[in-house]
KEMI-859452 format. One record per residue (C-alpha): residue in one letter; residue number from 0; x, y, z. Coordinates in pm, 1 decimal, padded with zeros to 6 digits. Layout:
<vose><resn>a</resn><resi>NUM</resi><c1>X</c1><c2>Y</c2><c3>Z</c3></vose>
...
This chain:
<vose><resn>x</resn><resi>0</resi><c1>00866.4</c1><c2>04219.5</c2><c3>-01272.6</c3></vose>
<vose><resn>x</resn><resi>1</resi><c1>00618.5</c1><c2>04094.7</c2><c3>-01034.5</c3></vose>
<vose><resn>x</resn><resi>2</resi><c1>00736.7</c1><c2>03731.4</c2><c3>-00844.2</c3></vose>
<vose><resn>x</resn><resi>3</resi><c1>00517.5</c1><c2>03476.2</c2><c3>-00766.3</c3></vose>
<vose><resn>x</resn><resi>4</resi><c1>00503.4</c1><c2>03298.4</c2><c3>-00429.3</c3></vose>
<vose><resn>x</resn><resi>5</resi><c1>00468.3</c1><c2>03001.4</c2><c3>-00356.1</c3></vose>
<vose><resn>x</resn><resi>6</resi><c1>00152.6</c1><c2>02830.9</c2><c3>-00193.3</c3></vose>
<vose><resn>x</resn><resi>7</resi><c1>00199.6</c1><c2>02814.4</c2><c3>00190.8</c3></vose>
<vose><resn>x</resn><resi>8</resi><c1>00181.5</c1><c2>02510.5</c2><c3>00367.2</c3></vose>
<vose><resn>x</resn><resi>9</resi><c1>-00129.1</c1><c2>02454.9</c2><c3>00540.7</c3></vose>
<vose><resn>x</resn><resi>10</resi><c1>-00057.5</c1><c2>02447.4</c2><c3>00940.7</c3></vose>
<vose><resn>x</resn><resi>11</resi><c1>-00229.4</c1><c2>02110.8</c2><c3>00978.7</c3></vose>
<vose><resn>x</resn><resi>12</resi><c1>00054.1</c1><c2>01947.8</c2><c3>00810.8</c3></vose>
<vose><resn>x</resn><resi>13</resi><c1>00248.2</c1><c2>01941.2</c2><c3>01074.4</c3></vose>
<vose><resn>x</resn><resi>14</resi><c1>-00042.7</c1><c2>01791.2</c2><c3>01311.8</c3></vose>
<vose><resn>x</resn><resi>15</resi><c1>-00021.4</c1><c2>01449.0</c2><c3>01420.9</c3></vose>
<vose><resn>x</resn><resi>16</resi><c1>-00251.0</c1><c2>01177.3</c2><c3>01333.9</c3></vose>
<vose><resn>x</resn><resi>17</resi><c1>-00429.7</c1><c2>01155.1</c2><c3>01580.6</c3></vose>
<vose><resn>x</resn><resi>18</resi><c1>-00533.1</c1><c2>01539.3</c2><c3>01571.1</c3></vose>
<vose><resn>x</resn><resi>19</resi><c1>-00570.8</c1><c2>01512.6</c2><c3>01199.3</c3></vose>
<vose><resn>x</resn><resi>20</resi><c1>-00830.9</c1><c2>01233.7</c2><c3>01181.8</c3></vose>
<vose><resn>x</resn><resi>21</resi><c1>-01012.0</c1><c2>01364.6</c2><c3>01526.4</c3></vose>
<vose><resn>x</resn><resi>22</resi><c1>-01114.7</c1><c2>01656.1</c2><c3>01313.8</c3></vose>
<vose><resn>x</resn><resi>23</resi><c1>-01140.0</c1><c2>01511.8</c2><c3>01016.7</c3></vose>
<vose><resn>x</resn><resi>24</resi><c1>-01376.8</c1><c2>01267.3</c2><c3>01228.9</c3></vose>
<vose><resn>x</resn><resi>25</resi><c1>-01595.6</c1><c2>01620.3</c2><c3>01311.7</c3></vose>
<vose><resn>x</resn><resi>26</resi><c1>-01643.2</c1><c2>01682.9</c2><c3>00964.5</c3></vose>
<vose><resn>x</resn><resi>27</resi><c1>-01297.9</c1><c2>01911.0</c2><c3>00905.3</c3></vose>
<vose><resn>x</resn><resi>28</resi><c1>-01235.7</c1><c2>01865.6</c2><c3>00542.1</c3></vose>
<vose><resn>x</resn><resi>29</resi><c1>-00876.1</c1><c2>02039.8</c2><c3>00509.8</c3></vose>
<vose><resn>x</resn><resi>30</resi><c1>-00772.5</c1><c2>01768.3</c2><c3>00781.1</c3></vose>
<vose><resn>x</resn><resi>31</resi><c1>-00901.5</c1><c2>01491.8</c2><c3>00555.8</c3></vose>
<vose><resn>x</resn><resi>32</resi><c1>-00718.2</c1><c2>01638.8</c2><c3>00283.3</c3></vose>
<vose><resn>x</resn><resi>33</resi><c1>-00392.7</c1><c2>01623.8</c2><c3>00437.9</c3></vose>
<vose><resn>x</resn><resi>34</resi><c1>-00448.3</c1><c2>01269.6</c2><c3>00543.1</c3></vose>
<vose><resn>x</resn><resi>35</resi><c1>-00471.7</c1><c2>01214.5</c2><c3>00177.1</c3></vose>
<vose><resn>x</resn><resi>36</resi><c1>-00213.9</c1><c2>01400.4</c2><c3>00106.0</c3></vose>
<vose><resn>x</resn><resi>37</resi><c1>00029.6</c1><c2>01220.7</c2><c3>00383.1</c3></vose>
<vose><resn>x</resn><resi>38</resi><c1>-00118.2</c1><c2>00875.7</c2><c3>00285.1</c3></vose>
<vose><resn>x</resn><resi>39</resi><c1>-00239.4</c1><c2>00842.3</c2><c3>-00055.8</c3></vose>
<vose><resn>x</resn><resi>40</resi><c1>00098.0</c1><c2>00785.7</c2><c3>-00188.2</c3></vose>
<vose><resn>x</resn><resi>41</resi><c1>00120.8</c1><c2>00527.7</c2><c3>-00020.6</c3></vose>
<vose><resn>x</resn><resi>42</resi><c1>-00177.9</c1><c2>00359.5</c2><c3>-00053.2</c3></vose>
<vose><resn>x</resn><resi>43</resi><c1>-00156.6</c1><c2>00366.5</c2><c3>-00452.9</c3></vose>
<vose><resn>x</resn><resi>44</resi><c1>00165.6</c1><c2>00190.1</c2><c3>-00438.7</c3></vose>
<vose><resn>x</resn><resi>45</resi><c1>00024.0</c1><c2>-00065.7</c2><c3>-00228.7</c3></vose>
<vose><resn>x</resn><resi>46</resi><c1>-00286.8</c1><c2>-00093.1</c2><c3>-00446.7</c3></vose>
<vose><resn>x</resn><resi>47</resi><c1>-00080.6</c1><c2>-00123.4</c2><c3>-00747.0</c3></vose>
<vose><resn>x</resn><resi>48</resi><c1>00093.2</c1><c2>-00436.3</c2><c3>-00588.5</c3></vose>
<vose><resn>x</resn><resi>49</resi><c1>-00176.9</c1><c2>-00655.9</c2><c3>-00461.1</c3></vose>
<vose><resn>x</resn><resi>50</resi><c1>-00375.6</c1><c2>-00534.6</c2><c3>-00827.2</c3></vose>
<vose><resn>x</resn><resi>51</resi><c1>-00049.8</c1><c2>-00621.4</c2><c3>-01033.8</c3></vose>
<vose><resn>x</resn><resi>52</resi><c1>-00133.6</c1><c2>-00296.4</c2><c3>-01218.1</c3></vose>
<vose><resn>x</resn><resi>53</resi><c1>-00177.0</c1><c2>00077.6</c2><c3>-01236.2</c3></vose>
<vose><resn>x</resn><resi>54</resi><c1>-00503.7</c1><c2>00062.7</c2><c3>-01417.6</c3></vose>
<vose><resn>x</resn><resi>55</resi><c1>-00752.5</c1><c2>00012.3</c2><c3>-01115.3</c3></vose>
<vose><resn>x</resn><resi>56</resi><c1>-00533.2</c1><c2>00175.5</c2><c3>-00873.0</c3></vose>
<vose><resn>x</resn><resi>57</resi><c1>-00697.7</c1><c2>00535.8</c2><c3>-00843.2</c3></vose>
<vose><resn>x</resn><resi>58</resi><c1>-01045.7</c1><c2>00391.7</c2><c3>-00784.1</c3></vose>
<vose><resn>x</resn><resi>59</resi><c1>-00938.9</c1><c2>00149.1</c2><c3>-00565.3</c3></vose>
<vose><resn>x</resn><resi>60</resi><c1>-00750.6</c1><c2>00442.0</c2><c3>-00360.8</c3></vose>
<vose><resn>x</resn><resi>61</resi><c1>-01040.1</c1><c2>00650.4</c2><c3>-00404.0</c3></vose>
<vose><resn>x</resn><resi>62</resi><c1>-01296.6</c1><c2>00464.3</c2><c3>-00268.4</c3></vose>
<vose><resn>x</resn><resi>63</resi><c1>-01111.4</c1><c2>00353.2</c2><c3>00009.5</c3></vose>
<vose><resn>x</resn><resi>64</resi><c1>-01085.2</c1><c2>00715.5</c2><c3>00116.3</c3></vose>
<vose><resn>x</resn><resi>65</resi><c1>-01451.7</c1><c2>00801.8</c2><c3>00044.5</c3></vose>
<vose><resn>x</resn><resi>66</resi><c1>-01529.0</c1><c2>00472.9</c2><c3>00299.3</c3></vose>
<vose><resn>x</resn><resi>67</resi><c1>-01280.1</c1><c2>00612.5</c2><c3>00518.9</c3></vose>
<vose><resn>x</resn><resi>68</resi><c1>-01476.8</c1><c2>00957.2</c2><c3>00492.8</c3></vose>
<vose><resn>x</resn><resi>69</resi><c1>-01781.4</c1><c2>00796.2</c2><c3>00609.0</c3></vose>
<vose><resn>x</resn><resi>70</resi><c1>-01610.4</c1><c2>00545.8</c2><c3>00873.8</c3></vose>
<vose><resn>x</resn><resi>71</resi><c1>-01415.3</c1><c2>00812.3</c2><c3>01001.0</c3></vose>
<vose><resn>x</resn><resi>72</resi><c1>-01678.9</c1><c2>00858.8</c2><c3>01331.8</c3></vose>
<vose><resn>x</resn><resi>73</resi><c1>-01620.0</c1><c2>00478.6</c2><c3>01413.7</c3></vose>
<vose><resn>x</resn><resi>74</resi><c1>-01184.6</c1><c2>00535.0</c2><c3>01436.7</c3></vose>
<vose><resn>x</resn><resi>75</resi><c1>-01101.5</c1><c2>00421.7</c2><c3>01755.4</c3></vose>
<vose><resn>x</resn><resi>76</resi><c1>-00748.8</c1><c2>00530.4</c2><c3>01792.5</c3></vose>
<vose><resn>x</resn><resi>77</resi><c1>-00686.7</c1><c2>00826.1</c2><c3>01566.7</c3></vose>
<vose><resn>x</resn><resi>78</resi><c1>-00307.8</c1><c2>00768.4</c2><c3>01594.0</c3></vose>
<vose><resn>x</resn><resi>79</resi><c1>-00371.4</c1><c2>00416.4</c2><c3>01428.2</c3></vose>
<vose><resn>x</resn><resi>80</resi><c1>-00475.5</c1><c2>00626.5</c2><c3>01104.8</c3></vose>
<vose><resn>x</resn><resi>81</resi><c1>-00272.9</c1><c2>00481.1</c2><c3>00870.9</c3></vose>
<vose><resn>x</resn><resi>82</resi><c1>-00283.6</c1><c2>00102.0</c2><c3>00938.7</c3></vose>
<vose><resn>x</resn><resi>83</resi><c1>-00677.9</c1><c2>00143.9</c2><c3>00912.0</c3></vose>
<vose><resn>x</resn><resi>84</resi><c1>-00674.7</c1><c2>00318.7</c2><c3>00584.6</c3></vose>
<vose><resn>x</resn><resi>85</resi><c1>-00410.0</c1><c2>00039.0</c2><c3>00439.0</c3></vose>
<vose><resn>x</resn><resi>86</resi><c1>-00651.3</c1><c2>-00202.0</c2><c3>00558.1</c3></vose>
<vose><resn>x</resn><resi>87</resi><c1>-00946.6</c1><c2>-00022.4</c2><c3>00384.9</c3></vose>
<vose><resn>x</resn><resi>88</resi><c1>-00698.7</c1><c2>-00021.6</c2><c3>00086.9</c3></vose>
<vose><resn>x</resn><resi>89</resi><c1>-00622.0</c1><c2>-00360.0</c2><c3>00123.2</c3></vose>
<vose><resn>x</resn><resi>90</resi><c1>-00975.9</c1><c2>-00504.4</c2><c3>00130.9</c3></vose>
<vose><resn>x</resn><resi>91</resi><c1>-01122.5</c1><c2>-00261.8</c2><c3>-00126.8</c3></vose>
<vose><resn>x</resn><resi>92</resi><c1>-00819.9</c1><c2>-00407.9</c2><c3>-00369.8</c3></vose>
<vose><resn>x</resn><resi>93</resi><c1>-00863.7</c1><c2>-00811.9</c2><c3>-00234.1</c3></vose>
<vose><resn>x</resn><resi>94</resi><c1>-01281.7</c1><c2>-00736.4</c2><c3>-00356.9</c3></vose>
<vose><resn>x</resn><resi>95</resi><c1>-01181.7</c1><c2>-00557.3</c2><c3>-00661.6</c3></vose>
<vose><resn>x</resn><resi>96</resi><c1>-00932.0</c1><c2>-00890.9</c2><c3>-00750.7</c3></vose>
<vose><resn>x</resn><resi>97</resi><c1>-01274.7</c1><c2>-01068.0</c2><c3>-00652.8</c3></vose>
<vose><resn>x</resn><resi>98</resi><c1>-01478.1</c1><c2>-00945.0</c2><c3>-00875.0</c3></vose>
<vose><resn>x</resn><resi>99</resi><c1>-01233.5</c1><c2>-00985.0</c2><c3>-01218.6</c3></vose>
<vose><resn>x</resn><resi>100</resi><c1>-01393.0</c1><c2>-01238.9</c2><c3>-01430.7</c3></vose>
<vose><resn>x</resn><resi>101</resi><c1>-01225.7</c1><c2>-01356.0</c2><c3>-01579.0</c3></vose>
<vose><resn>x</resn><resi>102</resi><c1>-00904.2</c1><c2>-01371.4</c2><c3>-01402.4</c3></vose>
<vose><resn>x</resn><resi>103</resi><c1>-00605.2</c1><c2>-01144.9</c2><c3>-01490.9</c3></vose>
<vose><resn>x</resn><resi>104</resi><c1>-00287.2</c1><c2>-01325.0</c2><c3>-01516.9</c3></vose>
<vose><resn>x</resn><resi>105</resi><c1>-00079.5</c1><c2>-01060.6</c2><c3>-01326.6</c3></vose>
<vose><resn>x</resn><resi>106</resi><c1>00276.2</c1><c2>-01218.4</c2><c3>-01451.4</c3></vose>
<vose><resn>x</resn><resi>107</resi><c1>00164.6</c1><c2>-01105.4</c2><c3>-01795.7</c3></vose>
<vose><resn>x</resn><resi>108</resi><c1>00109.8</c1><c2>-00767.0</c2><c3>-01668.1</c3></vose>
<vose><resn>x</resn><resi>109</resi><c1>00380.8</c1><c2>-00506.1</c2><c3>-01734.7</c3></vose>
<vose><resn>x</resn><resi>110</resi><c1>00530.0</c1><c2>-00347.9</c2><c3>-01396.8</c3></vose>
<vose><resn>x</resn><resi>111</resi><c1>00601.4</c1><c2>00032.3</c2><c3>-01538.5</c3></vose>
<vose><resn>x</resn><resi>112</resi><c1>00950.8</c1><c2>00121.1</c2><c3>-01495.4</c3></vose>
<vose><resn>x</resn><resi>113</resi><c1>01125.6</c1><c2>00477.5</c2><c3>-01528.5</c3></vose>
<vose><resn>x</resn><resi>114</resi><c1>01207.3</c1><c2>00601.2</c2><c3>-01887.2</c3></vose>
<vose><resn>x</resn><resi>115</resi><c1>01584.6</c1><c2>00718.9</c2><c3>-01741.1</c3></vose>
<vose><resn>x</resn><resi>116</resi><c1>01721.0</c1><c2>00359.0</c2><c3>-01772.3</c3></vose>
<vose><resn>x</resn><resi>117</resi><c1>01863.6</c1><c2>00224.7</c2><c3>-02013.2</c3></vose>
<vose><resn>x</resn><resi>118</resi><c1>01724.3</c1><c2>-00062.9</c2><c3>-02219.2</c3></vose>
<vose><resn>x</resn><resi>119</resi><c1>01978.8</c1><c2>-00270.9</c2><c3>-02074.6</c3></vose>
<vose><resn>x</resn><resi>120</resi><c1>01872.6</c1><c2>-00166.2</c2><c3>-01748.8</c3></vose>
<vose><resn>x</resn><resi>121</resi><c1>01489.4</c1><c2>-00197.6</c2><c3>-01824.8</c3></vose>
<vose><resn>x</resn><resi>122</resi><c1>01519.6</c1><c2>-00539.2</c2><c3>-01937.5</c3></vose>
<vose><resn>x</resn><resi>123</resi><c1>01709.8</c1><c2>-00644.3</c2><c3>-01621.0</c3></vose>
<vose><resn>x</resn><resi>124</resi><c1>01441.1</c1><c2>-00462.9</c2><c3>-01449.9</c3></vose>
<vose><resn>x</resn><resi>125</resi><c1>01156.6</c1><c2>-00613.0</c2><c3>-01617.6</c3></vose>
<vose><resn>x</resn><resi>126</resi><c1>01353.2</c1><c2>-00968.9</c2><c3>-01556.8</c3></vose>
<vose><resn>x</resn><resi>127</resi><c1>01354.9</c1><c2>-00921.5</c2><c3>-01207.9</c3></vose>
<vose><resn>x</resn><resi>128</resi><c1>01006.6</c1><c2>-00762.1</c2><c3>-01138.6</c3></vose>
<vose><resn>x</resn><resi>129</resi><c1>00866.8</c1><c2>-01099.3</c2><c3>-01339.7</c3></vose>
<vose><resn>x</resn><resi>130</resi><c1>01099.8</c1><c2>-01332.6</c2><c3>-01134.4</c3></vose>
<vose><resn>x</resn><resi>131</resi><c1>00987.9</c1><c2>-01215.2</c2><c3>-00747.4</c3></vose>
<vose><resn>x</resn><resi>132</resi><c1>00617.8</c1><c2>-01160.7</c2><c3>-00882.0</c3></vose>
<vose><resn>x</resn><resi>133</resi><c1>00653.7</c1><c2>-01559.6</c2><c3>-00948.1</c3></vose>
<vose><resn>x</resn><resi>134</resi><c1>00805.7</c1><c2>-01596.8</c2><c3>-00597.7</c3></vose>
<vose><resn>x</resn><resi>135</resi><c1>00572.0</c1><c2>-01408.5</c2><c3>-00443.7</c3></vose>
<vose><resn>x</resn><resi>136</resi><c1>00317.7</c1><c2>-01598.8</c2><c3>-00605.3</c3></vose>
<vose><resn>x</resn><resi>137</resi><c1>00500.6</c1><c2>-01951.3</c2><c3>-00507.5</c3></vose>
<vose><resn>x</resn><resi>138</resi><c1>00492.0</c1><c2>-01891.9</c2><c3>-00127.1</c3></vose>
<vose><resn>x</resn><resi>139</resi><c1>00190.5</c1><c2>-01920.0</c2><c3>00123.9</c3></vose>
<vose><resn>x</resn><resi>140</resi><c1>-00102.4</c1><c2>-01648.4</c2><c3>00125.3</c3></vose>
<vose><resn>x</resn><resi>141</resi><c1>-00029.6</c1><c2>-01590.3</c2><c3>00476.0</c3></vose>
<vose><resn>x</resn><resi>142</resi><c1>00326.9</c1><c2>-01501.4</c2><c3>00416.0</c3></vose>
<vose><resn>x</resn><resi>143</resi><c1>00315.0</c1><c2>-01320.6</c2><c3>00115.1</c3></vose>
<vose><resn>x</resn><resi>144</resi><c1>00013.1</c1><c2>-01066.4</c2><c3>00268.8</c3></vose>
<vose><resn>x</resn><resi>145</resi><c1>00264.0</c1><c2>-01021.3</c2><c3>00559.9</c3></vose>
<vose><resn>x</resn><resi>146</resi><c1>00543.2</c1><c2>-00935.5</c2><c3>00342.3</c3></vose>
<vose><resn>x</resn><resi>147</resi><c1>00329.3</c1><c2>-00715.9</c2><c3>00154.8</c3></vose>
<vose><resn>x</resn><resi>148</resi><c1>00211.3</c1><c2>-00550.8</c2><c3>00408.1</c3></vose>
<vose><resn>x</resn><resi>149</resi><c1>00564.1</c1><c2>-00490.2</c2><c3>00581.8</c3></vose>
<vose><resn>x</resn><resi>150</resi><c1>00727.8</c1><c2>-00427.5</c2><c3>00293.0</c3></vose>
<vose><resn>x</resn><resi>151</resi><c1>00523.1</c1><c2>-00253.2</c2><c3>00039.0</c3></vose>
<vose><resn>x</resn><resi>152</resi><c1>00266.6</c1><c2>-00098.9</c2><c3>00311.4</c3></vose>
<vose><resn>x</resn><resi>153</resi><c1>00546.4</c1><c2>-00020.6</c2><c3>00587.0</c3></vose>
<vose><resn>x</resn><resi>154</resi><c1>00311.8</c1><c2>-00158.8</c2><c3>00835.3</c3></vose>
<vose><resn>x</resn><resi>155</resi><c1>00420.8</c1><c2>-00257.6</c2><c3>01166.7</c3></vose>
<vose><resn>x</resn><resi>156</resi><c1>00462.9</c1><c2>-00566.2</c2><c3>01272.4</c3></vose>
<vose><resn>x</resn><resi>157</resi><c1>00192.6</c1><c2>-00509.0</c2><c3>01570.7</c3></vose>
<vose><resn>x</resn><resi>158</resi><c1>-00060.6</c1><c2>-00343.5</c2><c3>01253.7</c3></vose>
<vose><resn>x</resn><resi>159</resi><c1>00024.9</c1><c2>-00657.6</c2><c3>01024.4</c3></vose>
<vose><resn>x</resn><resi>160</resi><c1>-00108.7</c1><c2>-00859.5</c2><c3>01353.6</c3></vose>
<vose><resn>x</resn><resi>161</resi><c1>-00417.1</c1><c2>-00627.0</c2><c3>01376.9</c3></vose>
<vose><resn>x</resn><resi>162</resi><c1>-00454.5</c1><c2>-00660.2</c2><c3>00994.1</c3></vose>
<vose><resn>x</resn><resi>163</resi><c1>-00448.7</c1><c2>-01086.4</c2><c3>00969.8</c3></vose>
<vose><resn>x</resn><resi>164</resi><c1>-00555.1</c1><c2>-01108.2</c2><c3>01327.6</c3></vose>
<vose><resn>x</resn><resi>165</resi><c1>-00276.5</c1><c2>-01305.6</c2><c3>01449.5</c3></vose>
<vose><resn>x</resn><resi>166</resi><c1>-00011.6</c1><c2>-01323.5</c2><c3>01738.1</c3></vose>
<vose><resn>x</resn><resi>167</resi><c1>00277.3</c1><c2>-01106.9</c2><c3>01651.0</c3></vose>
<vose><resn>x</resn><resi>168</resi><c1>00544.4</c1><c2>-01376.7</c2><c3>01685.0</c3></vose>
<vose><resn>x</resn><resi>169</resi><c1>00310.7</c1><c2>-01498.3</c2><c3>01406.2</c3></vose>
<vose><resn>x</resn><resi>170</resi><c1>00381.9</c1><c2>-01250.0</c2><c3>01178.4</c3></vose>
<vose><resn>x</resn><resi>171</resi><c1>00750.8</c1><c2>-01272.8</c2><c3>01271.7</c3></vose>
<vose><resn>x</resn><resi>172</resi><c1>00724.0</c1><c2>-01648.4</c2><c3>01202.0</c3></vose>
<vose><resn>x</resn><resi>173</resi><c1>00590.6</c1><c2>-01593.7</c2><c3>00873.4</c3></vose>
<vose><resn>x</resn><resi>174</resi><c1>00804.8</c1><c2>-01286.0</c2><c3>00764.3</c3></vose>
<vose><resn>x</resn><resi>175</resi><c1>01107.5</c1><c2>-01480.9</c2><c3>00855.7</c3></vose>
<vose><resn>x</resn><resi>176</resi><c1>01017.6</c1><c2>-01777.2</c2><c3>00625.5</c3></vose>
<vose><resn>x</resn><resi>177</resi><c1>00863.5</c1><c2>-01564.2</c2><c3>00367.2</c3></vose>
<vose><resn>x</resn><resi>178</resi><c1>01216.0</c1><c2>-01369.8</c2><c3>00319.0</c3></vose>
<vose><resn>x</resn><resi>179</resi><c1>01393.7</c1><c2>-01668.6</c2><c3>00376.9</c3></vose>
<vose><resn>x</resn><resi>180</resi><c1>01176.3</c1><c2>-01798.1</c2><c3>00026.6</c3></vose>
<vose><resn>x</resn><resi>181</resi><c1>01223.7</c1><c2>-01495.8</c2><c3>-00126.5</c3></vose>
<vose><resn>x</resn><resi>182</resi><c1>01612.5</c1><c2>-01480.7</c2><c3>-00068.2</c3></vose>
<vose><resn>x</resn><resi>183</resi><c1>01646.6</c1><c2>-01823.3</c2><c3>-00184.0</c3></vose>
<vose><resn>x</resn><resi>184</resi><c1>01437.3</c1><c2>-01784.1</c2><c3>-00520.9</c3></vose>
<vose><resn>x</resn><resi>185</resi><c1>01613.9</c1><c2>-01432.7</c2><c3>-00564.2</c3></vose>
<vose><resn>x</resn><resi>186</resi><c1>01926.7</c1><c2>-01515.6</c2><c3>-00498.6</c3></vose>
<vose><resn>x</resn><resi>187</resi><c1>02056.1</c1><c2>-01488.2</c2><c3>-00858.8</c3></vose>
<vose><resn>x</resn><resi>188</resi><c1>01933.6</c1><c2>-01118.2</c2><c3>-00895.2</c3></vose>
<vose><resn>x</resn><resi>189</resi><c1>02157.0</c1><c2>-01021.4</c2><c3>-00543.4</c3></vose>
């Protein structure tokens, strides 16, 4: 009986970065694609946040990568690879939110939750999905794209700073009140 093997790993996946999107930036396409690979999961997840669905997320994710395909030549820092594809992501989601007409009331959108709960559990799932989407939705723009981006993005506090262009004890000024909010208005799902 013959046996199959299983697809080796491509070498680059172990590069850094930096060496990833320098050759991507010379036109290497299997170093693009594992920069896709590495961040794309990401990316949707954040998408699918700031959207409040799944239903634009894949454009949204793929055009941010075919802008960072093009931009890659103007990448500074190669190591800073992933904070400048969440802000691609980030923008490319804040226009596509833009150009809704008319607007989408995300607190009657449906967050998708997995099928190996029970309905008990779905419901109290559903519950609290709806109730920090409202506090998220109470606090200050400032805060809440800083604890989005900390949070669902797994930026830096330094990259959040880079992102809003402010001071970083200005992002820890505003994550500290925006979890202090958030634990407050949460507080009966703890």
């Amino acid at each position: 009986m013959p046996t199959t093997r299983a697809p080796l790993a491509s070498p680059l996946e172990s590069f850094s970065d930096q060496v990833l999107a320098d050759r991507a930036a010379d036109g290497d396409v299997r170093a693009f694609e594992v920069l896709v690979r590495r961040y794309g999961p990401l990316m949707r997840v954040y998408a699918s946040r700031v959207l409040g669905s799944n239903d634009e997320m894949d454009d949204v994710v793929q055009e941010s990568f075919i802008t960072a395909w093009q931009q890659l030549p103007t990448l500074d820092n190669g190591a800073a690879v992933k904070s400048w594809l969440m802000r691609i992501v980030s923008r490319k989601s804040v226009d596509r939110i833009r150009a809704r007409r008319p607007h989408v009331n995300i607190d009657l959108t449906d967050a998708p939750t997995p099928e190996r709960h029970s309905p008990d559990r779905l419901a109290e799932a559903e519950s609290q999905t709806e109730a920090l989407t409202r506090a998220l939705a109470d606090i200050p723009e400032d805060q809440r794209r800083c604890w989005m981006l900390r949070e669902l993005a797994e930026c830096s506090y330094g990259e959040i700073a880079e992102e809003l262009e402010l001071p970083v004890s200005t992002v820890r000024g505003l994550l500290a009140r925006a979890r202090k909010t958030l634990l407050q208005e949460m507080e009966e799902w703890r």
